[in-house]
Every structure is written in C-alpha cells, then in structure tokens.
C-alpha positions in Angstrom: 10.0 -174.9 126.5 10.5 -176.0 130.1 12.9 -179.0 128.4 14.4 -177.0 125.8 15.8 -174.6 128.5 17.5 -177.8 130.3 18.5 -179.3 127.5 19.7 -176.6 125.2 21.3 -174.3 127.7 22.1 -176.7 130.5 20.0 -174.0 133.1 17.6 -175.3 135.4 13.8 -175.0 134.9 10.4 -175.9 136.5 7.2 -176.5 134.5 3.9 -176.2 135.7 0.8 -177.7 134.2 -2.0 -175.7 134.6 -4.6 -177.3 133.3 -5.8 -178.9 136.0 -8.6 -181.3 134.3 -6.7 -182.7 131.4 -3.2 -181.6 131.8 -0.6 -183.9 129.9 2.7 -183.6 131.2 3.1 -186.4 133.2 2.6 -188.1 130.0 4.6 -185.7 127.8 7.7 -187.0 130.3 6.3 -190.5 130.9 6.2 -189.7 134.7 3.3 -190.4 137.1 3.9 -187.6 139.7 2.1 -188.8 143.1 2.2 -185.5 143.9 0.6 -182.7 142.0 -1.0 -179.2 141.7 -3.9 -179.9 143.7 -1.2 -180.8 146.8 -0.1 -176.9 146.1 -3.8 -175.7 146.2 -4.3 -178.0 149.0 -1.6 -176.2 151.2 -2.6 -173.0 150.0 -1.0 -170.0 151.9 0.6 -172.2 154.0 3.1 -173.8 151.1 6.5 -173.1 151.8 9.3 -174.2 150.6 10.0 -177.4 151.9 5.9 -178.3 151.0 6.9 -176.7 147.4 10.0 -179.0 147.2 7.5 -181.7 148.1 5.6 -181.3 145.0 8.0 -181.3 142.5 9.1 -184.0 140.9 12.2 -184.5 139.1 12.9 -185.5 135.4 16.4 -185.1 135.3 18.9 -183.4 137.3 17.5 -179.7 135.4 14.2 -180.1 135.1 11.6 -180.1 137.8 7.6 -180.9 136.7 4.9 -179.7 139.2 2.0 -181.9 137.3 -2.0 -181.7 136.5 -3.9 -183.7 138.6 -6.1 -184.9 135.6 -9.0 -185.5 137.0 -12.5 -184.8 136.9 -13.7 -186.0 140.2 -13.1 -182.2 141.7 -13.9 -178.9 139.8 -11.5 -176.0 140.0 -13.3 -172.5 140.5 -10.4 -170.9 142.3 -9.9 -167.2 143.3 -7.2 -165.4 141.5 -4.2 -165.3 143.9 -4.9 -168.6 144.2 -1.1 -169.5 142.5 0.3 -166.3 144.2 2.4 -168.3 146.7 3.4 -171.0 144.9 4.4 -169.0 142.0 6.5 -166.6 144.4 7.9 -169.7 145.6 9.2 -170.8 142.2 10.6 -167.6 141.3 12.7 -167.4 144.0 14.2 -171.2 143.6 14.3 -171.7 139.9 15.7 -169.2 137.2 13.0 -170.5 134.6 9.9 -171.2 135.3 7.4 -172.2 132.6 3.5 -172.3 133.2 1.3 -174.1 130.7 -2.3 -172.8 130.9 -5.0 -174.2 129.7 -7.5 -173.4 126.9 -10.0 -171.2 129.5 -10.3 -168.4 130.5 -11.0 -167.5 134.2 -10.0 -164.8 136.5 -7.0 -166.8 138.5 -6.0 -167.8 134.5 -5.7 -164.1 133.6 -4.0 -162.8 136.5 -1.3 -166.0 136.1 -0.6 -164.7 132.5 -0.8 -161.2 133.2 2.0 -161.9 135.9 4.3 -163.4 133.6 7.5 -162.4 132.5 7.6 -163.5 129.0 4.4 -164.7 127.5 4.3 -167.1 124.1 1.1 -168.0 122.6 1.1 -171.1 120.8 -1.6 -171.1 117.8 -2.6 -172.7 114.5 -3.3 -170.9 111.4 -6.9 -170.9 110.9 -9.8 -168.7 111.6 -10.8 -169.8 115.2 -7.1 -169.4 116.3 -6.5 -166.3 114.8 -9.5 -164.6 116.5 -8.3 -166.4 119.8 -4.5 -165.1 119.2 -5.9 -161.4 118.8 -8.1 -161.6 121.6 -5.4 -162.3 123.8 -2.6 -160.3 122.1 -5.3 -157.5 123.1 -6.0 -158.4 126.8 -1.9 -158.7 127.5 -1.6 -155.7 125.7 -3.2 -153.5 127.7 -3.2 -155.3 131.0 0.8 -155.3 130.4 1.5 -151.9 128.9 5.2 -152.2 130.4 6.4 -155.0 129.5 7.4 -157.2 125.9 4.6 -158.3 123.7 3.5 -161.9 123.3 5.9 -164.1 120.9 3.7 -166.1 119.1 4.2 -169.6 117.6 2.0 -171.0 114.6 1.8 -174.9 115.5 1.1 -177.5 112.9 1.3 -175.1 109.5 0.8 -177.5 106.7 -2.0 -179.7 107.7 -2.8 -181.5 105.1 -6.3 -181.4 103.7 -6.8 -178.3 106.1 -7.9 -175.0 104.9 -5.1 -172.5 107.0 -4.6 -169.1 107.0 -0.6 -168.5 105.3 1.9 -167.4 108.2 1.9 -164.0 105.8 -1.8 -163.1 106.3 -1.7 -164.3 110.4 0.9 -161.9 111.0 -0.6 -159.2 109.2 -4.1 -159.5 110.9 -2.5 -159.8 114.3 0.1 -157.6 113.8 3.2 -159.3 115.2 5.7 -161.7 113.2 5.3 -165.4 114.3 9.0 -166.2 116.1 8.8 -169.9 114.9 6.6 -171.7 112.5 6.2 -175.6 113.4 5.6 -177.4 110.2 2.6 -180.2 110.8 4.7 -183.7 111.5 2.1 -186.3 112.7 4.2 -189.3 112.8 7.3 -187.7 114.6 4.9 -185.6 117.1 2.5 -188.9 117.6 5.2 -191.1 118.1 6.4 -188.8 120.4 3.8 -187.9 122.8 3.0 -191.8 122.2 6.4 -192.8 124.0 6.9 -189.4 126.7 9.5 -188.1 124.7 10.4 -184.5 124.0 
C-alpha cells in the first residue's frame, strides 16, 4: 500500500511495521534500518519530532519505513497508548501513513486499528480466514460505528491443490464485496520478496 501510494500517485507516505517479532519490511525493501520501532518505544512519551525523524528511514524520496525490530531477544506486552505519540507524530508529518499489524491480537493492537482512518483486511479464502475476517469485520464494526467499513482483500485466490472458499460465497458470509482479488502467483511473489522488490 505504503509503496503503491508513492509510486502510483507520486504523494508521500510512511509505513510502519508492527509486528515487532517477525516483521518483514526491511526485507520487503531490501533495507536494514539501524533504527527501528523499539527506538520509538524506547523514547516513549518523550518522542518528538526530531527523535521521530530519527527513526525513519528513507526508501526513496516518498517513502519513509519505520521497521520491526525482528527479534526475539525482548517480548512486547505493551499498554495500549503505547503508539499514541508516535502515531500523532506521523499524522501530522506525513499525508499517508500505513500500519502493518501483525497476526495478534492484544489490547495496544486493537486500539491501533480502531484509531485508523481506513482499515483493509487482507485475507485468503478458506475457512480459518474467513472466521478471522468476520471476527474482525465485527470488532471494527462496532468499536467504529462512525466511520467506513473494512475493505477487504482476498490474497492468493487460486492456490493450487488448495481447497478455497469462491470470492462469491466469502463475500456473502462476511457480507462485504472483496475490493481486489489477488490471484495466487508464487514465482512472481517469491522472486519478489526473494530480491526486496515491490
């Protein structure tokens, strides 16, 4: 998303990877950031601005990547405003910003996502997923009452040998239309995240 913003509409954008233990986008860009999240966490309520600039690295002239740390050495039970300022922060610098989160669910987690502006739920089409999909179309649904409803994405349709769910009967359990459908493409997605491309 983060790079399709710069890219595609030539308007600048931060991305932040949440997940903390295993995050991947210093890899996805083929960056090692010596800086990361944990530097934000580190500096707590006392980030500002300058700290914040600090932290994030630069891609390309649009886009900005405040990294995982990706490791394991340090466990991350956090309180939930414990993004609040850096997140503030970013809004107020950067027209986009983009936050990954991670495949957990905690309190700080929840309040990040129930913050957001726009929320998109990337998801595959089986049973698992679909269960996890409603779950949280649920939880944003009623913790956001105001705002737009979840876009979702169906990632990897057509796996082969795979039993899926059809993009037809997803919608119709979840109740929302998918707004894109990303066909399963090993060698061009592995080749990809092989070489931290986009």
């Amino acid at each position: 998303m983060a790079w399709g913003i710069t890219t595609l509409y030539s308007a600048p954008a931060v991305l932040v990877d949440f997940d903390l233990s295993f995050g991947t986008s210093g890899l996805n860009f083929n960056q090692d950031p010596q800086m990361t999240l944990a530097d934000a966490l580190a500096a707590a309520e006392g980030l500002d601005a300058q700290g914040l600039e600090k932290i994030l690295f630069k891609c390309s002239e649009m886009l900005s990547i405040v990294a995982a740390p990706a490791m394991l050495e340090k466990t991350w039970d956090l309180n939930e405003s414990a993004f609040d300022v850096m997140i503030d922060l970013l809004r107020q610098s950067t027209p986009n910003v983009v936050l990954d989160l991670p495949h957990v669910w905690t309190g700080w987690l929840k309040s990040v996502a129930l913050g957001a502006d726009e929320i998109i739920i990337v998801t595959s089409p089986d049973l698992a997923n679909l269960r996890n999909c409603k779950n949280l179309l649920d939880v944003m649904r009623t913790g956001r009452p105001n705002d737009s409803q979840p876009k979702i994405v169906l990632n990897m349709v057509g796996t082969p040998k795979r039993p899926e769910i059809s993009p037809g009967d997803f919608s119709n359990a979840i109740g929302v239309d998918p707004t894109a459908i990303i066909p399963f493409d090993a060698k061009l997605f592995g080749a990809s995240a092989n070489n931290g491309q986009m």
